[in-house]
C-alpha positions in Angstrom: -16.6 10.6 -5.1 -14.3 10.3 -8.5 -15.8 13.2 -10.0 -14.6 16.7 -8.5 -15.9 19.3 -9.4 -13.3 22.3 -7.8 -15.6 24.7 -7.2 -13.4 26.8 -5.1 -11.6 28.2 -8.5 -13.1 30.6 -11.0 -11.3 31.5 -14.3 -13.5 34.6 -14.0 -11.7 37.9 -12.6 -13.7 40.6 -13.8 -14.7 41.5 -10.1 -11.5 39.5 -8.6 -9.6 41.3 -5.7 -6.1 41.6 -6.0 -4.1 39.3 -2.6 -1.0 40.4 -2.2 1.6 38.4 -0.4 4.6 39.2 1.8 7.6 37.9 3.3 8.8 39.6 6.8 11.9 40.9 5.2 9.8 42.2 2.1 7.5 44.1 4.6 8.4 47.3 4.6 9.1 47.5 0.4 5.6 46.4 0.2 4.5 48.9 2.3 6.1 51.6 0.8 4.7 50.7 -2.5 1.0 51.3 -1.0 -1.3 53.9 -1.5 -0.7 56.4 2.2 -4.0 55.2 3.5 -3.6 51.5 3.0 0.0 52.1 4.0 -1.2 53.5 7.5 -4.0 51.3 8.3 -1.4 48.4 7.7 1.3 50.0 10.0 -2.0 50.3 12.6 -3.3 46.9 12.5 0.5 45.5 13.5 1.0 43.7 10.5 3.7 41.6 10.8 3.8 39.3 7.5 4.2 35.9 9.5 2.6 32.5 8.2 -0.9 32.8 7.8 -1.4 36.3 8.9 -4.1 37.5 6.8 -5.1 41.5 6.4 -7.5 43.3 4.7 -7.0 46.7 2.7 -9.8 49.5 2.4 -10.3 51.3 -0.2 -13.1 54.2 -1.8 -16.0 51.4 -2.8 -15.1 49.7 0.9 -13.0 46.2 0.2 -9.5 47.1 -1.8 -8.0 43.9 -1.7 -5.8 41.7 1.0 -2.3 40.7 2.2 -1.1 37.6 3.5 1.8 37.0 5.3 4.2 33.5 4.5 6.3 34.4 7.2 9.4 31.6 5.6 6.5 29.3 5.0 7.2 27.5 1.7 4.7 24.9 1.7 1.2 25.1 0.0 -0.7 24.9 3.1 0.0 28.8 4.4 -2.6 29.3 1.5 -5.2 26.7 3.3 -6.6 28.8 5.4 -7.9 31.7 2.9 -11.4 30.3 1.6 -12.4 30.6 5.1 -10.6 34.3 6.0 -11.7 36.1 3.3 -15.2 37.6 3.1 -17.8 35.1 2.5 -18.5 34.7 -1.3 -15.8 37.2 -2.7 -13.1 36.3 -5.4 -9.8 36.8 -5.5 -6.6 36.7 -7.8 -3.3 36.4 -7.1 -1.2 39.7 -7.4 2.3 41.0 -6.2 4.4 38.7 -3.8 7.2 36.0 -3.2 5.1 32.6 -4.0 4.6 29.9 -6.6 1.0 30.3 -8.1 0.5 26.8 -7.8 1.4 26.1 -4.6 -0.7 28.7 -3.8 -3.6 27.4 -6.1 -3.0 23.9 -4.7 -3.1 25.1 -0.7 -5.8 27.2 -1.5 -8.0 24.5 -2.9 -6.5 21.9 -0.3 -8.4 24.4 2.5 -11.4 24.6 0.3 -12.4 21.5 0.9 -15.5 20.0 3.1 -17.1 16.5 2.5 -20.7 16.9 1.3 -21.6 13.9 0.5 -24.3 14.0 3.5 -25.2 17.8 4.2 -23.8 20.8 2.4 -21.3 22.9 3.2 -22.4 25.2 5.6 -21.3 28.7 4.2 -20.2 29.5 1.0 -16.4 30.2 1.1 -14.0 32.8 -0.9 -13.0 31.7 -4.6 -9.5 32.0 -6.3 -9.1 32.9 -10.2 -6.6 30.3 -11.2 -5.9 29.9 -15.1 -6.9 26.9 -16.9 -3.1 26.1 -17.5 -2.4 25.1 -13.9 -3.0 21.6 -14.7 -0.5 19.6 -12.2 -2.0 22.3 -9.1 -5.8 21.7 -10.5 -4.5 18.0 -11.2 -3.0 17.0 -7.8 -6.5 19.0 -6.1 -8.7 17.0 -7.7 -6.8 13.7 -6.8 -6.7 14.9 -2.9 -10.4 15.8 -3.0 -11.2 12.3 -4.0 -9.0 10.7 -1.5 -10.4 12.5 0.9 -14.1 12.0 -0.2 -13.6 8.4 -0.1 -12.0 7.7 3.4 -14.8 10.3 5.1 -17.5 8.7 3.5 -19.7 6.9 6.3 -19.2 3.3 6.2 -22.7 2.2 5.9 -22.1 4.2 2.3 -18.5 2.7 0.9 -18.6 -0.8 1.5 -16.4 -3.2 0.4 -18.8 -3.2 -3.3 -18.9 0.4 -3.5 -15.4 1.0 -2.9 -14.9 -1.5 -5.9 -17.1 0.4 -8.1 -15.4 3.4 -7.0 -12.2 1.6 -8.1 -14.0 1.0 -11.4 -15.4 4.1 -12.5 -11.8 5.9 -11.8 -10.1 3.5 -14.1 -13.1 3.3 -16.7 -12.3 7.6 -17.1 -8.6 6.8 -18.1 -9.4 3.7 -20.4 -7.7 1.6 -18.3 -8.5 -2.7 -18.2 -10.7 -3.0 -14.7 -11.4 -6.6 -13.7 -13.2 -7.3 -10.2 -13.1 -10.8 -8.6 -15.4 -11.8 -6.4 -17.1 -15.0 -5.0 -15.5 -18.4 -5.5 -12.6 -17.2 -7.9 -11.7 -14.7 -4.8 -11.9 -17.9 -2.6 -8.9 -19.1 -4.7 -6.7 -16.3 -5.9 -6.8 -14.1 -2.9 -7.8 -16.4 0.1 -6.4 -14.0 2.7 -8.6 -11.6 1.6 -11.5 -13.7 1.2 -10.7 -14.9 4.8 -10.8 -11.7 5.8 -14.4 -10.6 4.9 -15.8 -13.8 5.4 -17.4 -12.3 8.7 -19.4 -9.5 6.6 -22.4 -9.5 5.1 -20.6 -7.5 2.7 -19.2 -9.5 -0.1 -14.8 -8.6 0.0 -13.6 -7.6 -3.9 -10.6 -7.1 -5.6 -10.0 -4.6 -8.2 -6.8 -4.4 -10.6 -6.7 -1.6 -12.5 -4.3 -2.0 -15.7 -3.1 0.8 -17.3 -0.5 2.5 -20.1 0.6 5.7 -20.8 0.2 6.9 -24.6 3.9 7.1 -24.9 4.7 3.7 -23.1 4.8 0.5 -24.5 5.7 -3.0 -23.6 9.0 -2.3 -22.5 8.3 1.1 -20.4 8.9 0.5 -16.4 5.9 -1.1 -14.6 4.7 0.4 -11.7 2.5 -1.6 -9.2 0.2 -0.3 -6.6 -1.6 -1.9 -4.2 -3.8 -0.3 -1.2 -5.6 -1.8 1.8 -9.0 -1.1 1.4 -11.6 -2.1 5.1 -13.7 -0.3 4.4 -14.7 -0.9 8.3 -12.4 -2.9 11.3 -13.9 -3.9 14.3 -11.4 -5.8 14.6 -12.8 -8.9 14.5 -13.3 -11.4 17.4 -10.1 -9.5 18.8 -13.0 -6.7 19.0 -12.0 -3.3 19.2 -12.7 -0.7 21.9 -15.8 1.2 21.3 -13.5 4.5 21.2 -11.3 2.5 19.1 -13.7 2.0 16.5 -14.8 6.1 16.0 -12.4 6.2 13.3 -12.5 3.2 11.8 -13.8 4.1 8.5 -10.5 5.1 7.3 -9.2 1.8 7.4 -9.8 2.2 3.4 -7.0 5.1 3.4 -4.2 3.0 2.2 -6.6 2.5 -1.2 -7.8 5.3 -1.3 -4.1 6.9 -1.5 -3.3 4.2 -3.9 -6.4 5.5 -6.4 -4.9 8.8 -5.6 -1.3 8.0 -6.8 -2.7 6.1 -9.9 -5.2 9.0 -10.8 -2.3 11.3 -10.7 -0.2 9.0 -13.0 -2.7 8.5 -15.4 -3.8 12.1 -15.7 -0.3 13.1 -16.1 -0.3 10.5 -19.0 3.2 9.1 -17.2 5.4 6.8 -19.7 4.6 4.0 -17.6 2.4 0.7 -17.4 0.8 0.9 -13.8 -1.2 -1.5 -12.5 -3.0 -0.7 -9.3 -4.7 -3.8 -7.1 -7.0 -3.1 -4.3 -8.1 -5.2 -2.0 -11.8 -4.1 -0.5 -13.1 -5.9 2.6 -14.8 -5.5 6.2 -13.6 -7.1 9.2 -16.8 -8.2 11.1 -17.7 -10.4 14.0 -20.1 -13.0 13.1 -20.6 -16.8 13.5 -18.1 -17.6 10.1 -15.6 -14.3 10.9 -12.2 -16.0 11.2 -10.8 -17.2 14.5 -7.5 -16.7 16.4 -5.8 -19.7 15.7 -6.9 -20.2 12.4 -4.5 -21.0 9.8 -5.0 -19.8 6.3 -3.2 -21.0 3.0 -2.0 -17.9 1.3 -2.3 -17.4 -2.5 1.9 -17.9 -2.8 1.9 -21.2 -1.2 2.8 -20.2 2.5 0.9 -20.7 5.5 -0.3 -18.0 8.0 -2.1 -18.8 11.7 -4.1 -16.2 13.0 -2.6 -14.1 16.2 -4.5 -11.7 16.0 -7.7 -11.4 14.5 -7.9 -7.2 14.2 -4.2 -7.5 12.9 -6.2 -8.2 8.9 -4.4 -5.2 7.1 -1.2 -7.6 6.1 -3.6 -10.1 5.5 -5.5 -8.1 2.8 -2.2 -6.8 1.3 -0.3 -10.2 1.4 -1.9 -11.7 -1.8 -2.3 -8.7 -3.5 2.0 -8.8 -3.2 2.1 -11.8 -4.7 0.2 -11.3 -7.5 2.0 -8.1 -8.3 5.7 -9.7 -8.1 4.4 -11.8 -11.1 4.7 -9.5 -13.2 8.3 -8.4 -12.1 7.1 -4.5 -11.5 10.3 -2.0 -11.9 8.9 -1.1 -8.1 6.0 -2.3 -6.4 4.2 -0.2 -3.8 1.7 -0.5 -0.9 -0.1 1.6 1.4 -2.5 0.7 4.4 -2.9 1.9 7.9 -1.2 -0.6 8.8 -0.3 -0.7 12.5 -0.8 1.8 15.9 2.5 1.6 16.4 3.7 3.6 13.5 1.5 6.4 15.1 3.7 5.8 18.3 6.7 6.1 17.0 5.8 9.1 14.3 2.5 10.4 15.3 -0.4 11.2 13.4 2.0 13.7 9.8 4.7 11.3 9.3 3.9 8.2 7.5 6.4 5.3 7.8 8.7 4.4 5.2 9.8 0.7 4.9 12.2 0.3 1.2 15.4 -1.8 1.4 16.0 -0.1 -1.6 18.4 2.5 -0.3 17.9 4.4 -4.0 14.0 4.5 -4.0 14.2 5.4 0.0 15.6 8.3 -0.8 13.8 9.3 -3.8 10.8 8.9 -1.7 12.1 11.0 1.4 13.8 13.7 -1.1 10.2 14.2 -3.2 8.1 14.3 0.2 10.3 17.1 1.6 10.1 19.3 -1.6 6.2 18.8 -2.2 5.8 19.0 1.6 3.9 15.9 2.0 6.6 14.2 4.2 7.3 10.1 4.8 10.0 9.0 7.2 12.4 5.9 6.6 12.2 2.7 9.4 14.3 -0.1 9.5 13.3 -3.5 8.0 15.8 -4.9 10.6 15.7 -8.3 9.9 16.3 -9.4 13.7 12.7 -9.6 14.6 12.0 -11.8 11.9 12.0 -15.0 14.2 9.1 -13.2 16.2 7.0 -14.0 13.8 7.3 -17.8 14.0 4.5 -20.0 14.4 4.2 -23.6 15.3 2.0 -24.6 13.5 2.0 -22.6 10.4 5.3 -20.8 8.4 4.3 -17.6 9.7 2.0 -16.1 12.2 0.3 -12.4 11.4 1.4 -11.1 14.9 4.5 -10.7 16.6 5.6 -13.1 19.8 6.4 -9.7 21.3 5.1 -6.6 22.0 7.9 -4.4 20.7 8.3 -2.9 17.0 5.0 -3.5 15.7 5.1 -1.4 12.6 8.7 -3.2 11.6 7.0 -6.8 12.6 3.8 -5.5 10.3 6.6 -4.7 7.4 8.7 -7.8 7.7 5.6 -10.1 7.6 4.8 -7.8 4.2 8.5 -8.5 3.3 7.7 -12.8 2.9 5.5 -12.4 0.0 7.7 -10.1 -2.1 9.5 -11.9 -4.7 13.7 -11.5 -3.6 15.0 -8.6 -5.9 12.2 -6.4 -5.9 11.9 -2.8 -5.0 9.4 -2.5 -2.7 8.3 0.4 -0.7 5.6 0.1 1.8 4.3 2.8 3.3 2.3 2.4 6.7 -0.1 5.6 7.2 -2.7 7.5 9.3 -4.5 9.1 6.7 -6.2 11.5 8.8 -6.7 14.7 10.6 -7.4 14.8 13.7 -7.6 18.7 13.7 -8.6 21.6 11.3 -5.5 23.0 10.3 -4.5 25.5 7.6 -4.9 23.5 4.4 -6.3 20.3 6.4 -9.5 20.0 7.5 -10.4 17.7 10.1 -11.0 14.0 8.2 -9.4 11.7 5.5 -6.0 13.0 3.9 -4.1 11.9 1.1 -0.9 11.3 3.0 2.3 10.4 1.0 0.2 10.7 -2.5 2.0 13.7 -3.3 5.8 12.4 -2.5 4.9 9.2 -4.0 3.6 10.9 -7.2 6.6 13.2 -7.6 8.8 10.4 -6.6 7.6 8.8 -10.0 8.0 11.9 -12.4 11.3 12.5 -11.0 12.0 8.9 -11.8 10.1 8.0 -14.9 8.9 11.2 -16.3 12.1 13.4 -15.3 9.6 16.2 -14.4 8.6 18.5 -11.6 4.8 18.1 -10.5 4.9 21.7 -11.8 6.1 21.5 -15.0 3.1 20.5 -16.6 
């Protein structure tokens, strides 16, 4: 799962077929430019150069080579759906056209993809010569593959251990510190977390991951990650639906992304510290699962009753807050799929954006939109705040009301960050529910890429293609 090997590229183009690509108003140039039989059969077919539109050109030995059409399609993904188009086993290299080669490289790898981990893939796709000098596009594939690798994985597979040796062996490649706690020193430092998974079989673990960047040193900006990793929800005694459990294997996708962001900064070498925390549990019904109307003592100090028992996510994230505001992190993020009610209000592309850091906010937005992986800014709006009193305890983990849960879910997130603090959460699906061009059907890597070139705009005053 950390090791990807992107077999869709080839550096190989001795036998490569040249594919062409076109804009509509760059149609009929391109035409012209073609030899007269390629030019007519083009003309015949009804060509029309729009997004995704993929033609084949003849030629004496059979196969010249290919156009696709972008339409005004910017985005990486019009590229997604080629390894599938193009004739089973064949390779291909970029030729003439109006696109970035690695965008193109990127999408094309990004529709490449198929989990294996079970049964192979069941026909061999096309193959794309891409120099060894596209590192960010061959970078930023890599770290999507293994997102996505992680949150398909069946859940009998990646447990709450073998996400935290997943953890492990990605920050063991990159030198980094890895330190796992476990057992009674996780009953004491992270006791939401260990409250959480006390209903498993499955031993809960938390993994930090400290890194530095070989130009950073003890004064370069620290960056703090911190992912929600259940690895399975039933939601507890507050059991799920049966249909509402189908997908629940990708209640790891907020750590997952978080690996994600961090492999990206590491193998970009970013002039950073980073310190990435993940938190890897199941939620389980059993006999010593935790109750509604429970009350746990949270590692800073404050005191949460349990609502809701399927409502774990800001439980598992809580304590992993606190420990990273210790350490007074130039910006601290989290992700998790957090809350259905995100999904309401943006559906299944846009993750939700909660910063009230108006700076950061917009970083974030601005990158997402030009590396077309896409977040969207809610309101902490500090009025519902009182719905989240409890009589007994400081805090409950679920709203009095039915209304806003994803702001409720971010404002409970907001107690345990120290005052001062830039903190971005980020509440996500990390999922397809669809094949699309680019994105198959499974786990996705939402808001890895905006987050990633939220940080090299930031700390590394670089493009994610400049490397």
């Amino acid at each position: 799962m950390i090791d990807q090997t992107l077999n869709c590229l080839t550096e190989a183009a001795e036998d490569a077929l040249p594919l062409h690509t076109v804009r509509p108003v760059a149609l009929e140039a391109f035409a012209g430019g073609l030899p007269d039989a390629q030019r007519a059969f083009l003309g015949a077919t009804g060509f029309s150069a729009k997004a995704g539109e993929l033609q084949l050109l003849p030629g004496p030995k059979g196969l010249a080579g290919a156009v696709l059409g972008l339409g005004e399609d910017r985005s990486p993904h019009v590229f997604g759906g080629l390894p599938a188009q193009l004739p089973e086993g064949s390779t291909w290299r970029l030729a003439s056209g109006d696109h970035d080669a690695a965008a193109a490289t990127l999408g094309f790898c990004l529709g490449f993809y198929r989990y294996c981990g079970v049964k192979p893939a069941e026909r061999r796709f096309a193959k794309l010569v891409a120099s060894s000098d596209q590192v960010a596009a061959r970078s930023i594939a890599g770290a999507t593959w293994m997102v996505r690798d992680l949150i398909n994985t069946p859940p009998n597979l990646l447990g709450p251990v073998e996400l935290a040796d997943a953890a492990r062996a990605l920050g063991t490649r990159y030198d980094a510190t890895v330190d796992v706690v476990e057992g009674a020193a996780l009953d004491e430092f992270y006791p939401t977390i260990a409250m959480v998974g006390r209903g498993s079989d499955r031993p809960p673990r938390v993994v930090t991951i400290r890194w530095q960047g070989s130009k950073a040193n003890s004064g370069s900006p620290l960056v703090s990650l911190c992912g929600k990793g259940v690895c399975f929800d039933t939601g507890g005694y507050d059991l799920k639906p049966s249909a509402g459990m189908l997908k629940m294997k990708k209640d790891m996708g907020g750590a997952a992304v978080a690996l994600g962001v961090a492999r990206l900064a590491m193998d970009a070498d970013l002039p950073i510290r980073l310190v990435t925390r993940i938190g890897c549990v199941e939620n389980s019904v059993s006999g010593s699962a935790m109750r509604p109307s429970d009350v746990v003592r949270t590692r800073s100090g404050l005191t949460v009753e349990i609502g809701n028992t399927d409502a774990e996510g800001r439980l598992v994230l809580c304590d992993l807050l606190t420990d990273a505001c210790t350490e007074k992190p130039s910006v601290l993020f989290d992700f998790a799929t957090l809350t259905g009610a995100a999904r309401v209000a943006l559906g299944p592309d846009l993750p939700a954006l909660f910063c009230d850091d108006d700076e950061w906010a917009e970083e974030l937005s601005s990158a997402g939109q030009s590396v077309f992986d896409p977040v969207w800014r809610l309101p902490l709006w500090s009025g519902y705040d009182d719905w989240l009193k409890s009589p007994v305890a400081d805090l409950n983990n679920i709203a009095s009301k039915p209304f806003a849960g994803a702001i409720v879910a971010a404002l409970f997130l907001k107690r345990f960050v120290t005052e001062g603090t830039r903190h971005a959460h980020i509440d996500l699906y990390a999922w397809n529910d669809q094949t699309r061009t680019g994105r198959p059907e499974g786990g996705e890597a939402q808001s890895m890429r905006a987050v990633f070139a939220a940080l090299c705009r930031r700390f590394a005053a670089v493009s994610m293609t400049d490397r």
